[in-house]
C-alpha positions in Angstrom: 0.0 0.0 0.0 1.0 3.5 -0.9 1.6 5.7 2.1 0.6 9.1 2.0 0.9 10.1 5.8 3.9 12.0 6.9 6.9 9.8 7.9 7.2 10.5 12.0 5.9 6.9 11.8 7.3 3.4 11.2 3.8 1.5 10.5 5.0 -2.2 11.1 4.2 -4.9 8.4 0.4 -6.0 8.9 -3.0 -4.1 8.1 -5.9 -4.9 10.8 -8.9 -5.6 9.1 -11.0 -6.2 12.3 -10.7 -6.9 15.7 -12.7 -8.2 18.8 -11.9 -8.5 22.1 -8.0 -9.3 22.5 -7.6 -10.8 19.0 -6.7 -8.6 15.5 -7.3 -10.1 11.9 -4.8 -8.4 9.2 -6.0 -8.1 5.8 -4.8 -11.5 5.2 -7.0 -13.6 7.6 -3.7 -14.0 10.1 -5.2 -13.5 13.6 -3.2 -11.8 16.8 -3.2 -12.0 20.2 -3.3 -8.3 21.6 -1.2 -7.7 24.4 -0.2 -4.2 23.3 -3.9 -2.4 23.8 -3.3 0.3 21.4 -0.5 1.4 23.6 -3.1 1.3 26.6 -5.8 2.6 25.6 -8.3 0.1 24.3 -8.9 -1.1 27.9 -12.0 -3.4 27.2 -10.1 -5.0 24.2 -11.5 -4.1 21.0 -15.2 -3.3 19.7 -16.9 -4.4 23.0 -20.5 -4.6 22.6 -21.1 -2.2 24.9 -19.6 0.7 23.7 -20.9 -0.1 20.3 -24.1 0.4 21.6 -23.2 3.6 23.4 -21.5 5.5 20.2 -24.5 4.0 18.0 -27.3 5.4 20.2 -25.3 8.6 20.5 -24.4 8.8 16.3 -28.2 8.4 16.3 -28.8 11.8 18.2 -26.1 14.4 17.4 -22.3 14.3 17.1 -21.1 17.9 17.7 -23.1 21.3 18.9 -20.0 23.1 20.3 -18.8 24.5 23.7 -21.4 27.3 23.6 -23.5 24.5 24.9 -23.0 21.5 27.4 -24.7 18.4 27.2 -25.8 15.6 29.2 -22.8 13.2 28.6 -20.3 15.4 29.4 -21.9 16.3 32.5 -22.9 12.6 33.2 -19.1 11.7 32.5 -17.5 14.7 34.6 -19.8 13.3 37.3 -18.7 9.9 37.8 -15.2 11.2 37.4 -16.0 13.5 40.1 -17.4 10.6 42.0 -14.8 8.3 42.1 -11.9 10.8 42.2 -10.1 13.7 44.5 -11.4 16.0 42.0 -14.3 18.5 42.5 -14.4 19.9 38.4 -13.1 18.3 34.9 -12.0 20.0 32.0 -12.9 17.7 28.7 -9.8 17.6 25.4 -9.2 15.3 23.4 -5.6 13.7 23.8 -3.5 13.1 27.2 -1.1 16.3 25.7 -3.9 18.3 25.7 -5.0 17.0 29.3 -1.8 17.7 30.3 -1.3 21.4 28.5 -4.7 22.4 30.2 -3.0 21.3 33.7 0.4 22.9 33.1 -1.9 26.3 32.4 -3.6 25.8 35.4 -1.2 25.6 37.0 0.6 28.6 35.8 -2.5 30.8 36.2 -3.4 29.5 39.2 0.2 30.5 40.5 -0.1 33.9 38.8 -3.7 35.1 39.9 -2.9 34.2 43.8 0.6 35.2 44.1 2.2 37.1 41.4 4.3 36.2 38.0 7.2 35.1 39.5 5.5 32.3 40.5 5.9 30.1 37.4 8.5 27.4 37.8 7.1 24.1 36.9 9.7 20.8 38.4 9.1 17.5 35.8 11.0 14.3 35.5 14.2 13.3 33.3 12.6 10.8 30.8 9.4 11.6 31.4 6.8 11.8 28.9 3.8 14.3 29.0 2.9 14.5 25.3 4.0 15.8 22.4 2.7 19.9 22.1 5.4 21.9 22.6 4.8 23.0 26.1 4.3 19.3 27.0 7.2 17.7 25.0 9.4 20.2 26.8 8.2 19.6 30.3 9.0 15.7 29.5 12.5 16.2 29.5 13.5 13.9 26.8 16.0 16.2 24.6 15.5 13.7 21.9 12.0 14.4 21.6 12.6 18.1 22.1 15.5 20.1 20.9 15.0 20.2 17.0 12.0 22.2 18.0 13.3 24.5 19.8 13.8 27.4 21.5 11.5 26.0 23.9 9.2 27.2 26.4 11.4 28.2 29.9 10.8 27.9 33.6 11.4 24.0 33.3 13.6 22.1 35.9 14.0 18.3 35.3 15.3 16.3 38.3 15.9 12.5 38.5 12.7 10.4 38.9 12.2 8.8 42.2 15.2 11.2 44.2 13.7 12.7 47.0 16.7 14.9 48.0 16.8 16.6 44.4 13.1 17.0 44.5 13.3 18.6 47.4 16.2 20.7 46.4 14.3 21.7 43.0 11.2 23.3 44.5 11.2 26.8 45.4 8.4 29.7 46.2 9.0 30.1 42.4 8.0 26.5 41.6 4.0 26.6 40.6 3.8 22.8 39.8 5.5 19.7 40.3 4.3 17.1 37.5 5.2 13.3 37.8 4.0 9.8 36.5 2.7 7.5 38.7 5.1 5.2 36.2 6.9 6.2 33.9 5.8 4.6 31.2 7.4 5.6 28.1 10.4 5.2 29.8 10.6 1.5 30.5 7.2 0.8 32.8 9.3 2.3 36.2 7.1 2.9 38.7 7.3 5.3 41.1 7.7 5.0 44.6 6.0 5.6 47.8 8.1 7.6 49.4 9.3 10.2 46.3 5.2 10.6 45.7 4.4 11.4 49.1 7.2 13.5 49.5 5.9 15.7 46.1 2.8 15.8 48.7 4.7 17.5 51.4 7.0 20.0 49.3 3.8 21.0 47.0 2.5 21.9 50.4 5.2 23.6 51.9 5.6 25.9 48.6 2.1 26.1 47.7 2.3 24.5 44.2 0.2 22.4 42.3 0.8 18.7 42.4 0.3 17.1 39.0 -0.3 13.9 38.4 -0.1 12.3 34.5 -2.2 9.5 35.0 -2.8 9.4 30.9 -1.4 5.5 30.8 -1.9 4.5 34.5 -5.6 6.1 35.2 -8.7 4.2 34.5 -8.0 0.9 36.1 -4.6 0.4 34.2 -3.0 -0.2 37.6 -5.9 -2.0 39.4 -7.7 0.7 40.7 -9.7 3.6 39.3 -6.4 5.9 39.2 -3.3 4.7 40.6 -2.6 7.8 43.0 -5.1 5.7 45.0 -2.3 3.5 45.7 0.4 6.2 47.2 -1.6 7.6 49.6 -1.5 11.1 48.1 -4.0 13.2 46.8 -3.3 15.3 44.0 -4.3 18.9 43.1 -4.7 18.1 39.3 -4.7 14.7 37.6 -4.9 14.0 33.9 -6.5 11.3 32.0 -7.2 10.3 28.7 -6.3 6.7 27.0 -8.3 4.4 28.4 -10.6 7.1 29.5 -12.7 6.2 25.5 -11.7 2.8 25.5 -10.1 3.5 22.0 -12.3 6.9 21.4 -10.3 9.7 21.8 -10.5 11.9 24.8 -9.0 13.8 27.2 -9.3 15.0 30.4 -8.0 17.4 33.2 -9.7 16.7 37.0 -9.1 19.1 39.3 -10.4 20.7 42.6 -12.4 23.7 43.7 -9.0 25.5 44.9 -7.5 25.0 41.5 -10.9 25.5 39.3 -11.8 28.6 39.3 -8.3 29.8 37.7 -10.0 28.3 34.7 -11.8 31.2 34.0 -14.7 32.4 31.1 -12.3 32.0 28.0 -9.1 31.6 30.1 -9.1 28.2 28.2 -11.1 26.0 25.7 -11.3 23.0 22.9 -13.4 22.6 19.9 -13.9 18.9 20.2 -13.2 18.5 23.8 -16.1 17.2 25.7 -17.9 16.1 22.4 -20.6 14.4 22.9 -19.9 11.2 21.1 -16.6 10.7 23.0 -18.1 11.4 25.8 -21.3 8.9 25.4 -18.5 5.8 24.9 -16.6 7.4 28.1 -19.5 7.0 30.4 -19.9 3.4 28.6 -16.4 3.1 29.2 -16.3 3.8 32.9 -19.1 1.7 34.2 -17.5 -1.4 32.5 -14.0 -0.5 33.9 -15.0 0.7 37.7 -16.3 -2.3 38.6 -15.4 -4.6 41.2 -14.9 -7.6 38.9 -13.0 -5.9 35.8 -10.2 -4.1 39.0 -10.3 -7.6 40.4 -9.4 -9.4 36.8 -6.7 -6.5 35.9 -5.0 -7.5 39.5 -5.5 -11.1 39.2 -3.9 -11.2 35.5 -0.9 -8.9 36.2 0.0 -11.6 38.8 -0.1 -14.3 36.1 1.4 -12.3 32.9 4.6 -11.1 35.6 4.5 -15.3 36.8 4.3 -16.1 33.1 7.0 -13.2 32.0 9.1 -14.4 34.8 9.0 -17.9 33.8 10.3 -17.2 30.7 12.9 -15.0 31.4 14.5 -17.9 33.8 14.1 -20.4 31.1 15.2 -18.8 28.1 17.7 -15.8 30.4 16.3 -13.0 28.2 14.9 -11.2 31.4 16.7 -9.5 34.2 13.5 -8.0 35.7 9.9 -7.9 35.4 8.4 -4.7 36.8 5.0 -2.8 36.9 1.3 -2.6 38.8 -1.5 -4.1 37.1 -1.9 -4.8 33.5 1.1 -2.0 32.5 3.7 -4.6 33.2 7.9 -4.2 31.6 9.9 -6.7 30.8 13.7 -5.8 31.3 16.0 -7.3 28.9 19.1 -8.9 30.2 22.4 -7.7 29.8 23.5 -9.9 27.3 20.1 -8.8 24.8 20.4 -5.0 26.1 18.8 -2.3 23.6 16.9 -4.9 21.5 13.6 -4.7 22.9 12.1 -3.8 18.9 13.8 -6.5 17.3 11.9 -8.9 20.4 8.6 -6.8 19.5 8.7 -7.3 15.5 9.8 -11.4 15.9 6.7 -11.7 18.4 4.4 -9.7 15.3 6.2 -12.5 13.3 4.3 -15.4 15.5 1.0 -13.3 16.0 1.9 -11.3 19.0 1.5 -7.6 19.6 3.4 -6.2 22.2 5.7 -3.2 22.7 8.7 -1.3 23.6 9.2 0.9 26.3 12.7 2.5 25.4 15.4 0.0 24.1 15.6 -1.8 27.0 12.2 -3.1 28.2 9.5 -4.9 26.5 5.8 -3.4 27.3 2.1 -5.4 28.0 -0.8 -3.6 28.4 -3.3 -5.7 27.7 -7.2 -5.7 27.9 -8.2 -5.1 31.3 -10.8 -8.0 30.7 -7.9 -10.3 29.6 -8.9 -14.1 30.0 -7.0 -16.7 31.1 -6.8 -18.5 27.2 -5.9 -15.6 25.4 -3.1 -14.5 28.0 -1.9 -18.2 27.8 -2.0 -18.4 24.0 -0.1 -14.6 24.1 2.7 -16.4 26.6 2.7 -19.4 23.9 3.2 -17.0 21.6 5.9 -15.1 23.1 7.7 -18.1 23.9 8.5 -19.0 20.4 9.6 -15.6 19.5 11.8 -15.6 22.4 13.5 -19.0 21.1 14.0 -17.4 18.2 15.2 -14.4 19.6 17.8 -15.7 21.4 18.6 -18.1 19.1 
């Protein structure tokens, strides 16, 4: 096929044709187990019936009337988000780079309208990866990513992720936001840990600063709850969302509280699509299907067995030196001796009907289905297995 889309992307060498649940047909009949869920976001597997039904009904009424106007599954979906969340108010986009541009300016405003222009600093992770705007690509601190687009926006401090002392050293009465990953996913499926979280809690406090949390890949039961801040014992000031948050239709979405809110003033901020109606009508869909008891219960129960699995192939075969990650976004690291070949693992598992991913050069990424059974997560570990004999073969 002739491609006509700009060449940022390296398609690999299949063409879905259809999909349901965690399996994808190419155009050639050749069926795939999907471990990789659209890079997390297709968090009831593909084409459940239930969200079919929710963007049909929806298609049925209207698609688009604006931001001039609200409408009921917006404020049905803000609801529930509310609901089941610190937050008190949600801002709707439609990516997790818009998400997080919309809590960056927050922040910033907030900062501004309380305690003066000075107050701007924002303190972000080295290798972390908020999106790709230009605001956001910068904050990631990823210079590869970055610097040929710069000069790029200032008042950025990147410090080590998971070092309390230079956190603490970083933030400042200047400092408006600090902006972390619960894991870094990008960035080879590192989580973070208790302590550097909760201590982002205290100096947030100390300076008065926002605390951000970019919960695009972890929110929405990735981890095993609803968001995985639930698990630190922290509460943020501003979390964003989006991924999973459609179940494969795009959206986006910034949850905050009433301290924060009202910096997003009349016309201080806005979207075209963001909140639209049909994204929003799968998103409610979405989140009764993921909040409950039984899917959180599965995504726990199968992250056991895929890290069991990945680890029992790593010992027989020596390909991994650790397996890491909460929930259903789970890393395999590769071993010394197979260091920086993570895509060539990724493209021979393709090979035997596997998607998976990469997460840097280093670690191989799952993030299955939250629904994933036991037979297809078998079959995927089958699967895996022969491409790691060939792989290190």
């Amino acid at each position: 096929m002739q491609n006509y889309l700009t060449p940022n992307f390296a398609f690999a060498p299949m063409l879905p044709e259809r999909a349901s649940g965690s399996h994808v047909w190419d155009e050639n009949g050749k069926e795939y187990i999907d471990l990789s869920g659209g890079i997390a976001v297709n968090a009831l597997g593909h084409c459940h019936p239930t969200l079919i039904t929710a963007l049909t009904e929806q298609a049925q009424k209207y698609w688009h009337v604006s931001n001039l106007y609200t409408t009921r599954p917006a404020q049905e979906l803000a609801q529930k988000l509310v609901e089941h969340s610190f937050a008190d108010k949600v801002f709707f986009a439609n990516s997790g780079a818009e998400a997080n541009e919309a809590a960056l300016k927050l922040a910033r405003k907030h900062a501004r309208d309380h305690f003066g222009a000075e107050k701007s600093e924002i303190v972000a992770c080295v290798n972390a990866f908020h999106g790709r705007t230009l605001f956001t690509v910068s904050v990631g601190g990823q210079p590869k990513y970055s610097q040929d687009f710069a000069p790029l926006p200032a008042g950025i401090t990147h410090i080590p992720f998971n070092d309390v002392a230079a956190l603490q050293a970083a933030v400042s009465d200047k400092t408006c936001a600090v902006i972390i990953e619960p894991i870094q996913g990008e960035s080879g499926v590192l989580p973070a840990t208790r302590e550097f979280l909760q201590a982002a809690r205290e100096v947030c406090d100390r300076f008065q600063a926002a605390l951000i949390l970019d919960e695009v890949q972890t929110g929405m039961g990735r981890t095993g709850t609803l968001f995985a801040y639930e698990q630190y014992g922290v509460s943020p000031d501003i979390v964003s969302a989006a991924k999973a948050l459609g179940g494969g239709f795009p959206i986006g979405a910034m949850l905050t509280t009433d301290k924060f809110a009202p910096s997003l003033s009349l016309g201080s901020h806005g979207s075209t699509f963001g909140g639209n109606p049909l994204a929003c009508a799968v998103a409610n869909a979405a989140f009764d299907v993921i909040n409950a008891p039984e899917t959180l219960q599965n995504v726990q129960q199968q992250s056991a067995n895929l890290q069991a699995a990945l680890n029992q192939i790593g010992a027989e075969y020596g390909v991994f030196a650790e397996v890491r990650g909460m929930g259903l976004l789970v890393g395999a690291v590769l071993a010394a001796d197979y260091a920086n070949r993570a895509g060539d693992l990724v493209k021979l598992a393709l090979q035997h009907g596997l998607m998976i991913l990469q997460a840097g050069n280093h670690v191989v990424r799952f993030a299955p289905s939250l629904l994933l059974n036991d037979t297809d997560l078998h079959e995927g570990m089958t699967r895996l297995r022969e491409a790691v004999r060939e792989f290190v073969g």
